[in-house]
MIGUKOL-884502 format. One record per atom (N, C-alpha, C, CB): z, y, x; residue in one letter. Coordinates in steps of 0.05 Angstrom, whole numbers, plus 5000, padded with zeros to 4 digits. Glycine has a CB too. Example, Ala and Ser with C-alpha at 12.3 -4.5 7.8 and 13.67 -1.06 7.14 Angstrom:
2
515648865264A;515649105246A;515649345264A;518149115226A;514249555257S;514349795273S;515750015258S;511449885282S;
//
This chain:
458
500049765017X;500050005000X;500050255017X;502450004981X;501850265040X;500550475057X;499250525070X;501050555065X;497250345086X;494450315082X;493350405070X;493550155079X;493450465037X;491950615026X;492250825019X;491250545014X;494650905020X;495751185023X;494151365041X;498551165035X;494951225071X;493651355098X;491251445092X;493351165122X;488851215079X;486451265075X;485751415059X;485451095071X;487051465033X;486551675016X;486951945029X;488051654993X;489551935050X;489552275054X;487052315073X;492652425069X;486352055092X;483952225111X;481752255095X;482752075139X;481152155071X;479552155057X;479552565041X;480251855038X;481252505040X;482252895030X;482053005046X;484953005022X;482552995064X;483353185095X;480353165104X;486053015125X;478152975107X;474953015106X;473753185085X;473552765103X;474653085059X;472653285031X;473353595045X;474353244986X;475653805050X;477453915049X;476154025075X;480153775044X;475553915087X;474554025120X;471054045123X;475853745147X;470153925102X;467653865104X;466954175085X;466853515092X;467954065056X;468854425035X;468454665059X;473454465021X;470154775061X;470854935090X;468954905108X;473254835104X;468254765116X;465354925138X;463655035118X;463054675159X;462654845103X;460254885091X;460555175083X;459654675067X;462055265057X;462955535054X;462955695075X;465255545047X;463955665102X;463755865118X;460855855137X;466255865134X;459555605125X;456455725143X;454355865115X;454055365164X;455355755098X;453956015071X;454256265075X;455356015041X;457056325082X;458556635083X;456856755101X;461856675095X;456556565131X;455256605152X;451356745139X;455656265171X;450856535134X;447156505120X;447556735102X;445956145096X;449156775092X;448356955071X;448757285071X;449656855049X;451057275099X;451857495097X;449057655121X;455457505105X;448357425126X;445957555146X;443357625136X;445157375169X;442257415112X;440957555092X;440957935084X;442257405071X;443657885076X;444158065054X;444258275076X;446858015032X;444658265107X;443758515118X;441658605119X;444258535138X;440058345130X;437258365137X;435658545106X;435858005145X;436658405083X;434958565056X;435758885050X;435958395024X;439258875060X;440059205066X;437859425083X;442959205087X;438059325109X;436759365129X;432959435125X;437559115146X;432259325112X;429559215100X;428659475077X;430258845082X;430459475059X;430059735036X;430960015054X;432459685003X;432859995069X;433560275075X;430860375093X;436760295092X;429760225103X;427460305128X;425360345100X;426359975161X;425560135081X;422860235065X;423160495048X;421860005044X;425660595035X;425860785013X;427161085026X;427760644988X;428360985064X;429861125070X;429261235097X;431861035066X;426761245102X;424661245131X;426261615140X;419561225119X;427661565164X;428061795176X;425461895189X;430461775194X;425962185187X;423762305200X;423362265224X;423762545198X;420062275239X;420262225270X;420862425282X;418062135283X;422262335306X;424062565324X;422562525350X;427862515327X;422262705371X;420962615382X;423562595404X;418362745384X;423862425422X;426362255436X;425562455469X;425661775437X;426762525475X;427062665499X;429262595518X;427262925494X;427862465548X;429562285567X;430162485587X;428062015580X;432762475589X;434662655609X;434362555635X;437862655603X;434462625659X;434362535686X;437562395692X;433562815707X;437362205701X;440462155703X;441762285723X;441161885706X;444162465724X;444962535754X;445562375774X;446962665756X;446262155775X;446261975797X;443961855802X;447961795796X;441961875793X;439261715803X;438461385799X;439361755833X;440661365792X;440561115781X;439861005749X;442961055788X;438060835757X;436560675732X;437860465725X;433860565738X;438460465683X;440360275678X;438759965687X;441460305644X;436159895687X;434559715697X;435559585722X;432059835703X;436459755736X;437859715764X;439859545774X;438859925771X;441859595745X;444459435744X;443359095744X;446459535712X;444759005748X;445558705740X;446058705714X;448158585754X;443958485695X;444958445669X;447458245669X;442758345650X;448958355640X;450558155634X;449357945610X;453258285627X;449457695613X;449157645596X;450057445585X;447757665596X;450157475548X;452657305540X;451757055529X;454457445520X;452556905534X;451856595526X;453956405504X;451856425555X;452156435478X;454356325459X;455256035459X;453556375433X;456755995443X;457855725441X;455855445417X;461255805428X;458055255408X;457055035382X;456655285359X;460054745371X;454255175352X;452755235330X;453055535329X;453555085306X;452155725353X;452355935362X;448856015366X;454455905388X;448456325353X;445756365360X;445456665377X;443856365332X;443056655387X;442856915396X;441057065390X;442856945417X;440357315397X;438857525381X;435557385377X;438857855401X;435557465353X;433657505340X;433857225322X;431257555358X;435357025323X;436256825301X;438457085275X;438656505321X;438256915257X;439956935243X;439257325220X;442656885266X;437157335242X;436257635223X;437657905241X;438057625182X;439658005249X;441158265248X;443658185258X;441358395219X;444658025251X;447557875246X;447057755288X;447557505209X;450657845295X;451357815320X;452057635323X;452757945329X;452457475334X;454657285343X;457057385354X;453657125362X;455657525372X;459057675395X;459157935371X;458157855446X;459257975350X;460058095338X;459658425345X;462257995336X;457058445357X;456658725367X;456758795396X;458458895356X;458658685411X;460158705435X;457258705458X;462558425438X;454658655450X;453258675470X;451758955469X;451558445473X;453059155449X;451959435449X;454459555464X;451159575419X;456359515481X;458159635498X;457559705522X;459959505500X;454659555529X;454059525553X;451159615551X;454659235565X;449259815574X;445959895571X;444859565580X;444560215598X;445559445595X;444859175598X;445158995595X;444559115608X;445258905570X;446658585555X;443758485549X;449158605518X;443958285555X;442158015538X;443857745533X;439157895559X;442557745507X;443757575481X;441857325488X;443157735445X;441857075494X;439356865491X;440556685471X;438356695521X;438356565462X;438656355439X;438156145443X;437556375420X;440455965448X;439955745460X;440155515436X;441855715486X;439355205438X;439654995429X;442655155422X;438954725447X;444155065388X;445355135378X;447654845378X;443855245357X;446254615370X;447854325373X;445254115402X;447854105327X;444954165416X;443254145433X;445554075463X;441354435432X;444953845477X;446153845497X;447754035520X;445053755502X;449354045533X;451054295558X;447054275584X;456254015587X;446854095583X;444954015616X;442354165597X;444253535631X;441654085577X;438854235561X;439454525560X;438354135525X;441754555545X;441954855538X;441455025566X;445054935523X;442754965592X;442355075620X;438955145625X;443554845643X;438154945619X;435554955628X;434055145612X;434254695627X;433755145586X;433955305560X;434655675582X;437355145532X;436355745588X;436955875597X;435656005625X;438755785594X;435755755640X;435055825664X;432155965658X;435055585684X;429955845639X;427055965632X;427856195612X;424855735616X;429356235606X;429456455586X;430256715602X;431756395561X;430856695620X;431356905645X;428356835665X;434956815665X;427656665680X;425556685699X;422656715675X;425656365723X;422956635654X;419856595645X;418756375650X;418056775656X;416656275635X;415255965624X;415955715611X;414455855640X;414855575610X;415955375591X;418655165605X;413155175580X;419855135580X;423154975588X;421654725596X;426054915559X;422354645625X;421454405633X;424554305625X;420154365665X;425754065615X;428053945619X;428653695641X;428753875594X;425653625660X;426553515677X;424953185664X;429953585680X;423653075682X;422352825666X;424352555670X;418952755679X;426152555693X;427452375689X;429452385658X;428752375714X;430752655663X;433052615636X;431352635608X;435652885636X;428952745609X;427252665582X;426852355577X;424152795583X;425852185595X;425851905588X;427951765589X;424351775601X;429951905595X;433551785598X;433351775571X;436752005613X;433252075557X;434452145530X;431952095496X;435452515536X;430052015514X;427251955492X;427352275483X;427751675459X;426752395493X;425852695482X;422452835504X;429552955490X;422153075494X;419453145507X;420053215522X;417653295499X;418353275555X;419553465574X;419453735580X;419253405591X;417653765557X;417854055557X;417854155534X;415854185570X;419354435537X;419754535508X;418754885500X;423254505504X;420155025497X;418555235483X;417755435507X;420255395457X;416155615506X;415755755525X;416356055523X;413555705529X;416556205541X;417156355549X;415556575559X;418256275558X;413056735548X;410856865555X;411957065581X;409657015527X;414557295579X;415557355595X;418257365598X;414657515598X;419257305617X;422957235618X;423357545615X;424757065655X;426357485607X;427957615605X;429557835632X;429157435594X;428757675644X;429957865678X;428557635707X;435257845682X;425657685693X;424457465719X;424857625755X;420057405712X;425957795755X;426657875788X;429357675795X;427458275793X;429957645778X;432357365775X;432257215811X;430757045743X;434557325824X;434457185855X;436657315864X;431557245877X;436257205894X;439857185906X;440557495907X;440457015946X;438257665914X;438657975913X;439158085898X;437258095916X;438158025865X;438858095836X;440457845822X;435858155820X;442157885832X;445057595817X;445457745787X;449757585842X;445957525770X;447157595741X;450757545742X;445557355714X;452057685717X;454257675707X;453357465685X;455557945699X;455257275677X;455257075659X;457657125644X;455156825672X;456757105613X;459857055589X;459956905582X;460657145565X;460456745582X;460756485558X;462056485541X;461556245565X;462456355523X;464056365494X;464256075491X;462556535464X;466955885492X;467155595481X;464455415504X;466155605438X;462755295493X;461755075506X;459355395517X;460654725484X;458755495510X;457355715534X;457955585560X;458756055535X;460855775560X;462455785589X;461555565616X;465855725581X;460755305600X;460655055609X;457355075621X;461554825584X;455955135602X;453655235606X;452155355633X;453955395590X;453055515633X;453155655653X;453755535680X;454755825647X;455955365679X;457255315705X;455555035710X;460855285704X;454354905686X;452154655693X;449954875709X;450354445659X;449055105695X;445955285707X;445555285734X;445755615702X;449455425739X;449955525775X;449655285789X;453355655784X;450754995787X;450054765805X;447554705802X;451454535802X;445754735782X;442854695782X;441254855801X;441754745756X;442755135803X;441855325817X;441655175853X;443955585809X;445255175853X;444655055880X;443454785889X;446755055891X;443454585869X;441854315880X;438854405879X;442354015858X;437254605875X;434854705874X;434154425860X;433354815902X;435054475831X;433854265811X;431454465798X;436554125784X;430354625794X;427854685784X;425254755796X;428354845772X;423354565788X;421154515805X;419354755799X;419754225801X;419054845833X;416355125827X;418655285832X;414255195791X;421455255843X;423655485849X;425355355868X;425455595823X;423555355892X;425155235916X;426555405928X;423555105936X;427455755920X;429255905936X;432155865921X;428256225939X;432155785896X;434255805886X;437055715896X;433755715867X;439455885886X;441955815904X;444855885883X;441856035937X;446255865894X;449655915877X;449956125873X;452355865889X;448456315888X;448756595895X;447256785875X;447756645923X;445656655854X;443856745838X;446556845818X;441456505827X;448356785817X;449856835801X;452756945812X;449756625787X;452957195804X;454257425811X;457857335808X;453057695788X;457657315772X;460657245768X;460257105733X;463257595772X;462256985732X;462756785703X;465056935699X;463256395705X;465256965667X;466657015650X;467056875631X;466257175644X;469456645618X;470056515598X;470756625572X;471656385605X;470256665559X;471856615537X;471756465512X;472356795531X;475156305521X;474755995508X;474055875515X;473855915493X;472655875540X;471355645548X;471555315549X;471255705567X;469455165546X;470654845546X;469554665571X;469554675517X;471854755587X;471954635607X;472654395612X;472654725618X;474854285595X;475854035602X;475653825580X;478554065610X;473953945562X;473653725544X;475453895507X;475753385564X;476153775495X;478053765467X;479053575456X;477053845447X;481253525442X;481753295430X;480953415397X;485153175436X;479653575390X;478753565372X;476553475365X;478953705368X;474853335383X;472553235381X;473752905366X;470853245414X;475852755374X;476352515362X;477752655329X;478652305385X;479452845331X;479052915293X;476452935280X;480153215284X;474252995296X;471853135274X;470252875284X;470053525281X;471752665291X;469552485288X;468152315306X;467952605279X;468752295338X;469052235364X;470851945372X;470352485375X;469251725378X;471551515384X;473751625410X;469851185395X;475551625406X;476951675430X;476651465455X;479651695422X;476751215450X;476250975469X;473751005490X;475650725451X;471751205481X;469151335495X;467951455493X;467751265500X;468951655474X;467951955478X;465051985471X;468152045509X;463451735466X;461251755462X;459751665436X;460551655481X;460951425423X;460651355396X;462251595369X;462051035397X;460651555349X;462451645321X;464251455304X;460551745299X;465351565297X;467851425267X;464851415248X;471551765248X;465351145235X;463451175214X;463251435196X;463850955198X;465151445181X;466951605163X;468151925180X;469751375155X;466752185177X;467252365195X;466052545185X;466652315220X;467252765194X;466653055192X;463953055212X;469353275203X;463152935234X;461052975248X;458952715235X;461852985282X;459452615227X;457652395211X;455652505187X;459652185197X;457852655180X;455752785159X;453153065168X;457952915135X;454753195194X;453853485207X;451553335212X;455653655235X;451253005218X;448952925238X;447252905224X;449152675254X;447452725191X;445752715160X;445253045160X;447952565125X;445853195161X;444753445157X;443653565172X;445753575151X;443853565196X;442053605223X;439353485215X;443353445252X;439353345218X;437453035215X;435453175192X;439652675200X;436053145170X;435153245142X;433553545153X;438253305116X;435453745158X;434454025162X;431553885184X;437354285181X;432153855209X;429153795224X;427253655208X;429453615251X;427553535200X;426153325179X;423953465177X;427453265149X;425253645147X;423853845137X;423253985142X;424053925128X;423454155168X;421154325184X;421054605169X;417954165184X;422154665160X;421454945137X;421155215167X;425655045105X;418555175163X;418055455187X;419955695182X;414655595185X;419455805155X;421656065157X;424856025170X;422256155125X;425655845151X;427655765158X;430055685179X;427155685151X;427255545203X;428355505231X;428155675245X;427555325244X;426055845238X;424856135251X;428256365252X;421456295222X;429656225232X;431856425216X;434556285229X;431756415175X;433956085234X;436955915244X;435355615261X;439555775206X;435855515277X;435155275295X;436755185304X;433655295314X;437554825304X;439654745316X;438954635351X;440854515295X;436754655350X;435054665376X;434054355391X;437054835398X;433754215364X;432853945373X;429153995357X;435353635358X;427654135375X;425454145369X;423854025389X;424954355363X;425053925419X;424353715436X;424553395433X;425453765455X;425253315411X;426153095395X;423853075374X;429253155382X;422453185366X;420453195353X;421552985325X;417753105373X;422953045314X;424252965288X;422753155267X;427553025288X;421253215260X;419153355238X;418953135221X;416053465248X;418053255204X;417152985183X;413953085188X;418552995141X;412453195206X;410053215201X;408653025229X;409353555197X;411152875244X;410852735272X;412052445257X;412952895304X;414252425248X;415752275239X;415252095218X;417452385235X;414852275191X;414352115172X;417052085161X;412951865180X;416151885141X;418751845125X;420651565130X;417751855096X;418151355150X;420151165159X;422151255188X;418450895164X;420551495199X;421851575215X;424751745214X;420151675225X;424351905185X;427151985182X;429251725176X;427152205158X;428751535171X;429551285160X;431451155184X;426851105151X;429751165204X;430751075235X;433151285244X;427751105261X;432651545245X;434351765250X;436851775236X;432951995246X;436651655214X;439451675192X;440551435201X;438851675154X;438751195210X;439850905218X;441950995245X;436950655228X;440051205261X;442151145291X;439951045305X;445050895291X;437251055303X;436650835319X;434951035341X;434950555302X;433651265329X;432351515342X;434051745347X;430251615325X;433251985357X;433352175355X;436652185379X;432852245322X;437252555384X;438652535396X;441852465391X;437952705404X;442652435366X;445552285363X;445752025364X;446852335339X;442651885371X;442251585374X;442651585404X;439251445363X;441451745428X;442651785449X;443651785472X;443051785448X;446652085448X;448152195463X;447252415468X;448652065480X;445252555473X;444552775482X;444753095465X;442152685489X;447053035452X;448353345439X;450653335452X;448953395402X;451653625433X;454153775450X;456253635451X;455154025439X;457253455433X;459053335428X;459653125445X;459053285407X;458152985456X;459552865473X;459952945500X;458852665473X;458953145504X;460353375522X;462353465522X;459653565523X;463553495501X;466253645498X;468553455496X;466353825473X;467053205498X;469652955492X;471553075522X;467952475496X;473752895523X;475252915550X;474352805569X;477752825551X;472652485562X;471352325579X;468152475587X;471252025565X;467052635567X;463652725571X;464253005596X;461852875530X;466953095588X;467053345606X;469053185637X;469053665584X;470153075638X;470552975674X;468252815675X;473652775686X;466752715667X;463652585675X;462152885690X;461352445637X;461653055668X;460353275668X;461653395699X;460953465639X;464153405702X;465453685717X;465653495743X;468853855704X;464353295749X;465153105774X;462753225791X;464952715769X;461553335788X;459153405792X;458353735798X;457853315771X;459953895789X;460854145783X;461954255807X;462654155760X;461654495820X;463854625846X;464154875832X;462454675884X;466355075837X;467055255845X;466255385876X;469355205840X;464355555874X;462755725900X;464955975906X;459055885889X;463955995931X;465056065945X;464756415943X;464455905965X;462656485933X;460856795928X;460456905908X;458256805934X;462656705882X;462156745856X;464656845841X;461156495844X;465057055825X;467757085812X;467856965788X;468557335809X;469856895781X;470956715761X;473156795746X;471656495771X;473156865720X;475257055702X;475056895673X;474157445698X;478056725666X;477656595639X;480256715624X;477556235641X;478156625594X;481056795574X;481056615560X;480957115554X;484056525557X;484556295546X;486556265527X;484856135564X;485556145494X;486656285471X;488356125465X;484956355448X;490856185448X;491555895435X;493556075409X;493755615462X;493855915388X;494555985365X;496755735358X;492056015346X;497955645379X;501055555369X;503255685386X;501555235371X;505555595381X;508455645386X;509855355394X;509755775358X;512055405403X;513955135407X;516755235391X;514655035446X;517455065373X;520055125359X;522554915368X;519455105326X;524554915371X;526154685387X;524054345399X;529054575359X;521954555416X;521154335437X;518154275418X;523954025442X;517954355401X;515654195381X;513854405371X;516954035353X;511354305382X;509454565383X;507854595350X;506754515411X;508254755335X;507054865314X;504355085314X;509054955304X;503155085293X;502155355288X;503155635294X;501755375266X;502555815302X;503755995307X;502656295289X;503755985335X;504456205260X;503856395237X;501356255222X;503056725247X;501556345198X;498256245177X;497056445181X;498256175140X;498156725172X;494757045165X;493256945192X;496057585171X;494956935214X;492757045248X;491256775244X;494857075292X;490556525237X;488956375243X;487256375217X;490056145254X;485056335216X;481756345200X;482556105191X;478256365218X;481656025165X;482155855154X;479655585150X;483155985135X;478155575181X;476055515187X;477455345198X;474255665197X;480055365219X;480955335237X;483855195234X;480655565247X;485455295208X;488355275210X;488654945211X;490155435182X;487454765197X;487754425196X;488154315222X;485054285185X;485954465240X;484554325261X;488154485285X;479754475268X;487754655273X;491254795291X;492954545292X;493855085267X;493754585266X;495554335255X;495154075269X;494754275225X;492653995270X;492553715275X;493253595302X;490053635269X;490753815322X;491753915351X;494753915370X;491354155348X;496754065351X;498654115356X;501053805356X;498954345339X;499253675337X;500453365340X;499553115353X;500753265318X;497453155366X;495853025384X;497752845405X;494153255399X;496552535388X;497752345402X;494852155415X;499952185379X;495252105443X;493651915445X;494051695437X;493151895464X;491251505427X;492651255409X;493951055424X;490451085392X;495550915412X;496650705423X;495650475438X;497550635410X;492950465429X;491950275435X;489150345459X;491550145406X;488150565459X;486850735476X;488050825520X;487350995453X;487250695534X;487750815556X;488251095553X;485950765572X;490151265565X;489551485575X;487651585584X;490751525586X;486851825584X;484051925596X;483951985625X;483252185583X;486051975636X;486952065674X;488751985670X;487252355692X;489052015698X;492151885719X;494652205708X;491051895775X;496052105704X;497952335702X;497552405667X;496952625725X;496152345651X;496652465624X;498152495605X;495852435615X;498352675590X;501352765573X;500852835548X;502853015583X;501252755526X;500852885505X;501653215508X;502252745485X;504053225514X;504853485513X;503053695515X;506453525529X;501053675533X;499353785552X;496853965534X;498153525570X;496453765522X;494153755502X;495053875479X;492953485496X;496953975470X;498654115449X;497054335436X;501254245461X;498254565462X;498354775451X;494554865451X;500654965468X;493654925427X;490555065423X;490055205411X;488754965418X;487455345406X;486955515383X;485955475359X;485755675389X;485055175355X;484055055331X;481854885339X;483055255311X;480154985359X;477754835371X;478354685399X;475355045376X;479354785417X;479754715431X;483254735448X;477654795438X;484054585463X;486754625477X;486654775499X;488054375486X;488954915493X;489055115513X;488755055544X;491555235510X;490054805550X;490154695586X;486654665588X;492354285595X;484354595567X;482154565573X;480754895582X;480854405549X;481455165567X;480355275570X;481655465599X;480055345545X;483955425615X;484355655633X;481755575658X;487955675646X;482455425668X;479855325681X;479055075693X;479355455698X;476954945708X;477554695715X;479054545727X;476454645721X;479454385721X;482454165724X;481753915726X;484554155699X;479453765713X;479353505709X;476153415726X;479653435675X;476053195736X;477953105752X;479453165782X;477052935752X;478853435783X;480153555801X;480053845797X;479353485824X;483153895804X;483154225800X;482354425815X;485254305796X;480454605802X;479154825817X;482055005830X;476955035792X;481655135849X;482955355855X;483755595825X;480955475879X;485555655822X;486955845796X;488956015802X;488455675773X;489156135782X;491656405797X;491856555759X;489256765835X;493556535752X;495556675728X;494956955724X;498856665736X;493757095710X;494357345709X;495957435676X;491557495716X;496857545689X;499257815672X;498858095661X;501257915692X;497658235677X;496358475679X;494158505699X;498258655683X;491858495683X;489058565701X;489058685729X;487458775688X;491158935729X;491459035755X;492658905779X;492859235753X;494058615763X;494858505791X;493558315805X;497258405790X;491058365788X;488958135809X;486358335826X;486757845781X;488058665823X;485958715843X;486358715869X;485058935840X;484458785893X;481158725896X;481958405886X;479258765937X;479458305865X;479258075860X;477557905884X;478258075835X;477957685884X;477157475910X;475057245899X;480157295923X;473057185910X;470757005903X;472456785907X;467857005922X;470656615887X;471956265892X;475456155880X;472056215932X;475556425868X;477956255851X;478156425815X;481756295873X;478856125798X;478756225776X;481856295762X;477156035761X;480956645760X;483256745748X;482656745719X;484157015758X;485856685703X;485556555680X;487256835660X;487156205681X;487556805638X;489456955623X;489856875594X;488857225624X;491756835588X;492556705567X;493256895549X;494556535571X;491456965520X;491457095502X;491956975476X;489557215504X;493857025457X;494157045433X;492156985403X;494757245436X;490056815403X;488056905387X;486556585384X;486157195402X;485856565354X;484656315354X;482056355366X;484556205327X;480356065361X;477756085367X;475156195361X;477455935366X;474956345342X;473356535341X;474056785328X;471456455333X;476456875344X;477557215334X;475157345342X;480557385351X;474757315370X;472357475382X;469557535379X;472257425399X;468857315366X;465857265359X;466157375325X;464656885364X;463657345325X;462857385287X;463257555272X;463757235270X;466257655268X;466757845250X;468358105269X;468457695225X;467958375276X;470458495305X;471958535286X;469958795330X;472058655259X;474258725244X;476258525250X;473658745214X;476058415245X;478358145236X;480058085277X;475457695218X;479658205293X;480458205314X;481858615328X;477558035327X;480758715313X;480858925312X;481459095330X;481758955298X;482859265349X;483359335373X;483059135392X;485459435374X;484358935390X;483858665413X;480558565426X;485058355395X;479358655402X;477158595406X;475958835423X;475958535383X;475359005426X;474859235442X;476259225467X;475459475428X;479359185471X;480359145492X;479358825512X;483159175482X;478758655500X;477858425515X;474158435522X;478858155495X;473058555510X;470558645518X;470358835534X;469258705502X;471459085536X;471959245541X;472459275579X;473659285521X;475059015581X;475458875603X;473658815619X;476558685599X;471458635605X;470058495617X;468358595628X;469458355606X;466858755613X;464558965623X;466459135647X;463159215592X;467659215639X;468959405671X;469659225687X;471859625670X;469859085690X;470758835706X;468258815727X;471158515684X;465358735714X;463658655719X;462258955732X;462658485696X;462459205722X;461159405726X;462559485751X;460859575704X;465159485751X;467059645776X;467859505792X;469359785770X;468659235787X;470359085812X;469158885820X;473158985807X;466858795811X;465458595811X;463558565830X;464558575789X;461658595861X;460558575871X;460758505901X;459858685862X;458358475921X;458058305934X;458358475969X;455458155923X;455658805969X;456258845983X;457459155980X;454458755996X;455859295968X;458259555957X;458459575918X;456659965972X;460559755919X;460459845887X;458059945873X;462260055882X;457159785853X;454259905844X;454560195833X;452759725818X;453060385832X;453160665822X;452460645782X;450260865844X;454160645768X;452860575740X;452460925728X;455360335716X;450060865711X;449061125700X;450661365693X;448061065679X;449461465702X;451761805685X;453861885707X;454461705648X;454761765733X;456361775739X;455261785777X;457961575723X;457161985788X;455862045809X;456261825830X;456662295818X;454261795854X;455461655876X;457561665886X;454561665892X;
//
């Protein structure tokens, strides 16, 4: 009888969690609509007059072109400009800066794809993903192209700033070792040095134990629970490519269009195979998720260095408390209710009984405290299976002059996506943690002198 107890509540605790996304990717779809149709009438009924735009000489001589872009790299089921219509991801935060670029990467799309995704979205031409790991993963090897990059002077002389947000962060730090193994063919100068400095926030570095709640065997990180919150995300993945609706993907993409899952390649016994498991990329392995397992990310990070020429700055969120020794939520208003279950569940995180530990030394305790998506010990910085160089900060000022090759961390107050999506709902914090970053990157951040930024004298 309690056996069936148990089963009925995970059976609730799925309807209940499944409810809840869905609603909040409508809110998402719709509220981006309803800009884009705002946006759309005011230009048609509300056409300001032409002005003619007159460019001032800058007094320092310096061209914002000049700077080093930053650019921000979103997380799971994260888009970038020009998806989604109008609507930000980073919630605006890349108009703080004259040089932000937004890229839009594979949305549920592998950490090693999305890099590559990246790496051409900055140099220009088509995403090769590499022909070995295409016939590893049964996908194409090449994917969309790129008529002109985004910052093709891209080299050790012109290094980028990197943001990441959640599995971004991770992103990125697969690009920089690609950089240095000179994994991209037709770019034999490439190096570690292409890349200036990384910025986390949230980052998923060490994996989550929320990946076995939403649906992740814990025993290997690599199979699903029949029965799952990601079981179903996959029937709907699956379905959406299927159907191919040009507007549609044009408007949102989960970025398995190298998988050639169309129904106009596929067919209908082919969607048949894809729902079986037997095709496509959750047949596999080659999405985000098993990246973010504990076992997909020390696979991933065995492979991974911390350089020696690179700065490294993570903000690392968490949304519980400890009350006589026993870590809770910390308050209901401050956590999104996207999020509060997954708090909850987190905060009680037992490895199973019957499951090895994931490393030598592991603790439940450890894995406690998070912000809903991920645990906090995953996001300060790498640790597994060996710990990067780290250093605590307190107050920003006490990590100046900052030092290449070690990752300073800071532990902030705030679930998993205060920062992204909506800034109201983060409200001063949000300005102050962007705010950071960009001066971070603009003033303390370089290699051989302080760059001169616009408006402002030598």
């Amino acid at each position: 009888m309690l056996r069936w107890w148990i089963y009925a509540l995970q059976l609730a605790e799925l309807l209940v969690s499944s409810l809840v996304h869905v609603l909040y990717g409508l809110y998402i779809f719709s509220t981006a609509v309803a800009g884009d149709l705002s946006q759309a009438l005011t230009d048609r009924f509300f056409k300001p007059n032409a002005n003619i735009e007159v460019k001032s000489e800058d007094p320092s001589g310096t061209n914002v072109d000049d700077l080093p872009p930053i650019v921000l790299v979103h997380g799971i089921f994260g888009f970038g400009k020009g998806k989604l219509g109008g609507f930000s991801y980073f919630a605006g935060a890349e108009k703080k800066d004259e040089r932000v670029l937004v890229p839009d990467l594979g949305s549920l799309t592998g950490i090693y794809d999305r890099a590559r995704e990246l790496f051409y979205y900055l140099k220009g031409g088509q995403v090769d993903y590499g022909e070995e790991h295409s016939k590893a993963y049964g996908h194409s090897q090449f994917g969309r192209t790129y008529e002109q990059g985004n910052y093709p002077q891209w080299d050790e002389d012109h290094p980028i700033h990197f943001v990441g947000h959640s599995a971004g962060a991770q992103v990125v730090r697969v690009l920089q070792q690609m950089l240095a193994d000179k994994k991209f063919k037709g770019y034999e100068d490439t190096s570690e040095n292409w890349v200036l400095s990384i910025t986390s926030l949230s980052g998923a570095f060490n994996g989550t134990t929320r990946t076995y709640f939403d649906g992740m065997q814990p025993d290997d990180g690599k199979t699903m629970k029949p029965l799952s919150l990601l079981q179903l995300c996959r029937i709907g993945v699956i379905i959406y490519d299927w159907l191919d609706i040009p507007w549609l993907k044009d408007y949102y993409n989960f970025g398995f269009d190298h998988f050639n899952m169309s129904r106009k390649k596929l067919g209908a016994w082919g969607l048949v195979e894809c729902l079986l498991g037997n095709a496509g990329p959750f047949a596999t392995g080659d999405w985000i998720l098993t990246d973010l397992t504990i076992q997909g990310s020390m696979g991933m990070n065995s492979h991974l260095h911390t350089f020696p020429n690179t700065f490294y700055f993570s903000y690392a969120t968490k949304r519980t408390t400890k009350i006589l020794g026993v870590t809770v939520p910390s308050g209901i208003l401050g956590i999104h209710p996207l999020l509060f279950i997954r708090v909850l569940q987190m905060s009680q995180w037992r490895n199973p009984p019957d499951v090895p530990p994931p490393y030598k030394g592991y603790r439940d305790e450890d894995w406690q405290e998070n912000d809903g998506a991920l645990n906090t010990i995953s996001m300060t910085h790498p640790r597994l299976p060996i710990e990067h160089p780290s250093r605590l900060v307190v107050n920003d000022s006490d990590c100046l002059p900052l030092q290449p090759g070690i990752w300073y961390y800071k532990i902030v107050e705030a679930d998993h996506i205060l920062f992204i999506v909506n800034r109201e709902r983060a409200g001063v914090q949000f300005d102050l943690i962007y705010d950071s970053i960009f001066e971070r990157c603009r003033k303390h951040v370089f290699r051989k002198t302080p760059q001169t930024l616009p408006n402002q004298a030598p």
